[in-house]
N, C-alpha and C positions, 0 to 999 in steps of 0.2 A: 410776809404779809398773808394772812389768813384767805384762804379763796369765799370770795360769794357765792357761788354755784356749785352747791354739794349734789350726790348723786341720791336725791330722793324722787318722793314718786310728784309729779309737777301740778300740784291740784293749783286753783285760781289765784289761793292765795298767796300761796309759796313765789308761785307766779310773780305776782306784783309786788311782791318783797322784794324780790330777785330785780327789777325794774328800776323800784324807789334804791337799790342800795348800788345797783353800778352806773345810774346816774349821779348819783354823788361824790363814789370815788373817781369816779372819769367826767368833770364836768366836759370837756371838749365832746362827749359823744352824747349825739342827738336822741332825743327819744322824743316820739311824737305818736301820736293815736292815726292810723289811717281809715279805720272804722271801727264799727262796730259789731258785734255777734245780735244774731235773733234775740237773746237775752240781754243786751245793752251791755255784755264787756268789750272791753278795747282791745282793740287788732292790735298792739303795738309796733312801731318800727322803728330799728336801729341806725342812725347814721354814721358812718366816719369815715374820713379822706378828704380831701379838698380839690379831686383832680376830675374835670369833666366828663371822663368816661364811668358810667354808672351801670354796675352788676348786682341783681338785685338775688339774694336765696329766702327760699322759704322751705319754714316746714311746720308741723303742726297742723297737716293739713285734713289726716284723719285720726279721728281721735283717740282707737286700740295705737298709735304710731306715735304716741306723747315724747318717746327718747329720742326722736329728731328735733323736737322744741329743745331740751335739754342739751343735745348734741348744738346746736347753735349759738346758747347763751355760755356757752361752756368755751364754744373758739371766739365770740365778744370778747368775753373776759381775757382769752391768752391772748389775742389780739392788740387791744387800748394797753394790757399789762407790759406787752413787750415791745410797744410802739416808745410808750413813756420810755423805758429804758434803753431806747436802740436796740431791740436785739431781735435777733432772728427765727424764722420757724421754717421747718423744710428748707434751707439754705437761703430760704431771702428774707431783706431787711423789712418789715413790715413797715419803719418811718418812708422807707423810700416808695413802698410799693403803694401806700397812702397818698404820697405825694404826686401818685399819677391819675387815678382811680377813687369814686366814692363808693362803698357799700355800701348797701340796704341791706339789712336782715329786718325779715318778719319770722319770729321765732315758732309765734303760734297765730294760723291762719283761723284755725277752728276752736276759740277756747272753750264755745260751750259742751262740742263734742268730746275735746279731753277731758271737761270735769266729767262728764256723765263716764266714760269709761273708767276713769279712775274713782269716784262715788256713786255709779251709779242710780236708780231710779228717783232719789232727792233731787239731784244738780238739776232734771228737766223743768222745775216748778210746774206752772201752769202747763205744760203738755204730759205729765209724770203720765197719767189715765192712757191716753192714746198710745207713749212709748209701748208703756207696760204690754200693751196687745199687740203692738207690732213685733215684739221681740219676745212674746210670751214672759217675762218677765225678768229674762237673762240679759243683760245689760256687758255682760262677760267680753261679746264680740263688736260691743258699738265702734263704727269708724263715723258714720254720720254727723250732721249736726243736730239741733236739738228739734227741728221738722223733719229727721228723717230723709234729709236729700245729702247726698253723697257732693262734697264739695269738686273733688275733681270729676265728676262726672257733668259739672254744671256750666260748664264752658263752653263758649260757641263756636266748637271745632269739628265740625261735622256732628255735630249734635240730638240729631234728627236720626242719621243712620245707628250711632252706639242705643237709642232710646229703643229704636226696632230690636237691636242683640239682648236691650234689658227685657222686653218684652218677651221675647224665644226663650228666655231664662225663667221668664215669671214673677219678673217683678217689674212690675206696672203702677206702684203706689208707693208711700213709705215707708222705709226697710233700716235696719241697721247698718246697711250698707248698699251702695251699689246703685241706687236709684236717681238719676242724676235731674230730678226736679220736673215738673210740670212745663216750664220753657229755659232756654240758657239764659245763665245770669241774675234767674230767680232771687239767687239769695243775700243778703248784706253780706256773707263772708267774700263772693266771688268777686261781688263789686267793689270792694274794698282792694283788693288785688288789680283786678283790671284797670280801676280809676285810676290807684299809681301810678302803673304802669305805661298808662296811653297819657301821665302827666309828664313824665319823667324818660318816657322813651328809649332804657336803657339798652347796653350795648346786648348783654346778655344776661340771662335768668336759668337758674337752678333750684329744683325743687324737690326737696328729701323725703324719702319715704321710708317704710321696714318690709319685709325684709328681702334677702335674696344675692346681696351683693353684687346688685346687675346696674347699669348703666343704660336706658333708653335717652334715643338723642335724636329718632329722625324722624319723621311728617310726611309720609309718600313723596310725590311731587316738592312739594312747597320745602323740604330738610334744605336749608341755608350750604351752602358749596362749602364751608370750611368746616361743619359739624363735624363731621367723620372724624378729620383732623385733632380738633381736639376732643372729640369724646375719646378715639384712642390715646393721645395723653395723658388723659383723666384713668384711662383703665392703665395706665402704664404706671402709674405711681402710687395703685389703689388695690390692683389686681381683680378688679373687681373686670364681670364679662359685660363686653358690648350688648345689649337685645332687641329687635327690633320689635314694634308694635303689633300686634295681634289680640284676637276678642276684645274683650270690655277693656283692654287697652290700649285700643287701636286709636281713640277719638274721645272726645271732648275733658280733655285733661285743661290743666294751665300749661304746660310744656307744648301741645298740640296748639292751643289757643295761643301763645307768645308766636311760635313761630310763624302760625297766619298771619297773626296782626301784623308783624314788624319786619318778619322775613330775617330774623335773625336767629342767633344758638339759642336752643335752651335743653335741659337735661333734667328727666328724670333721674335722682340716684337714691336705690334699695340700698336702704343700710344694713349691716348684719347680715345673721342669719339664724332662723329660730321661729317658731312660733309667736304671733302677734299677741300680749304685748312682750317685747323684747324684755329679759331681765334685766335687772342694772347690775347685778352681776358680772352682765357684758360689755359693760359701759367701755370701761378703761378700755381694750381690747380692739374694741368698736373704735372708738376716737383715735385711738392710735394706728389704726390702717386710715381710716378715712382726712386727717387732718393734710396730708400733703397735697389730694386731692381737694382742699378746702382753697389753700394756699394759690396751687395752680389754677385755677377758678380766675381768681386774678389777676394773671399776668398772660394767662393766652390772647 
């Protein structure tokens, strides 16, 4: 059976081909809109399992880091493929591990920000003029969305003190990155994420990023008693290094912001390693260390 999820570059449209066609081959897997982006596209999110503990990943959450959107519809698809047929990945049964567990994937948190790094100064429409001067016209390094406010930086996890580190840096306004918004939660991308999450309450949450190959897992004070535990499992089948939080990644992420809220795991995980945006050249390479650590996600 021919795969839907080729390794090309993930602009909006591809996107929502990619949506329309593994809904249909997998009707059992849910696909629903949980918001919307600044430009009115849909947040989408993926359902499947039928078992009440609920682990929710995301990625796509800045937009130079589109190959974690890809990296996620890429384990969807081996996923629903190998559930249909009984079979296994990293030594466990995926019908079985379904049968305990529901996932959520949100593939792409940030879509307006991936089209604009992947086409650039067109995809901003109505804010194209303002981009252009924030970025001088190089569009090359966008992680933002399409205001210019850095998504994981717009979380209310100590939000107030990383705003002060934005500041010491010099950036106090709209940037290609890094600027995590005027107050937390500003933006439709965040609140799409957190509304989920404070509906559904999940057990745990992991959120992809590029590059580095590092694993962040903990929140000062507030790091959940078993994080440790499995964030070293997760580095034990990944090889990827444990790192703890420091500068502008010390606070107001969504892994920061999960584990206030609910006092439960959640994991930054850099994928790769390379210059943002990652090649697809690396793809295969990429998915192939990181898939067992996908797996195990599941069943800790």
């Amino acid at each position: 059976m021919k795969r839907i999820v080729e390794k090309v570059a993930l602009t909006y449209d591809v996107y929502e081909k990619y949506v329309n066609e593994l809904s249909q081959r997998f009707p059992e897997l849910q696909v629903a809109s949980c918001g919307k982006s600044v430009l009115g596209k849909e947040i989408y999110s993926f359902v499947m399992g039928e078992g009440a503990r609920q682990i929710v990943y995301v990625g796509g959450t800045h937009g130079l880091e589109w190959i974690t959107s890809l990296l996620l519809l890429h384990f969807c698809e081996n996923i629903m493929t190998r559930k249909n047929c009984d079979g296994y990945i990293s030594g466990y049964s995926i019908r079985e591990i379904l049968k305990n567990i529901q996932l959520i994937i949100i593939p792409e948190l940030n879509p307006d920000g991936i089209e604009i790094a992947i086409r650039g100064g067109r995809a901003c429409e109505e804010y194209k003029a303002e981009n252009v001067k924030i970025c001088n016209g190089d569009f090359g390094g966008w992680s933002a969305n399409v205001r210019g406010v850095d998504i994981n930086h717009n979380f209310n996890a100590d939000w107030y003190t990383l705003r002060d580190y934005e500041k010491s840096k010099g950036i106090s306004g709209p940037s290609p990155r890094r600027f995590g918004g005027f107050y937390p939660e500003s933006e439709p991308e965040t609140k799409a994420i957190t509304r989920l999450c404070r509906h559904i309450k999940p057990e745990a949450l992991y959120t992809f990023h590029s590059q580095g190959e590092e694993i962040y897992y903990e929140y000062g004070k507030n790091t959940p008693e078993k994080a440790f535990t499995m964030a070293r499992a997760l580095s034990g089948v990944s090889d990827y290094t444990l790192v703890k939080n420091e500068g502008h990644a010390a606070s107001g992420g969504l892994k920061d912001w999960f584990i206030e809220e609910f006092g439960k795991p959640a994991f930054t995980v850099e994928i790769g390693n390379g210059t943002n945006p990652l090649p697809l050249s690396d793809f295969d390479d990429i998915y192939f260390k990181i898939e067992p650590l996908l797996v195990l996600g599941l069943v800790l």
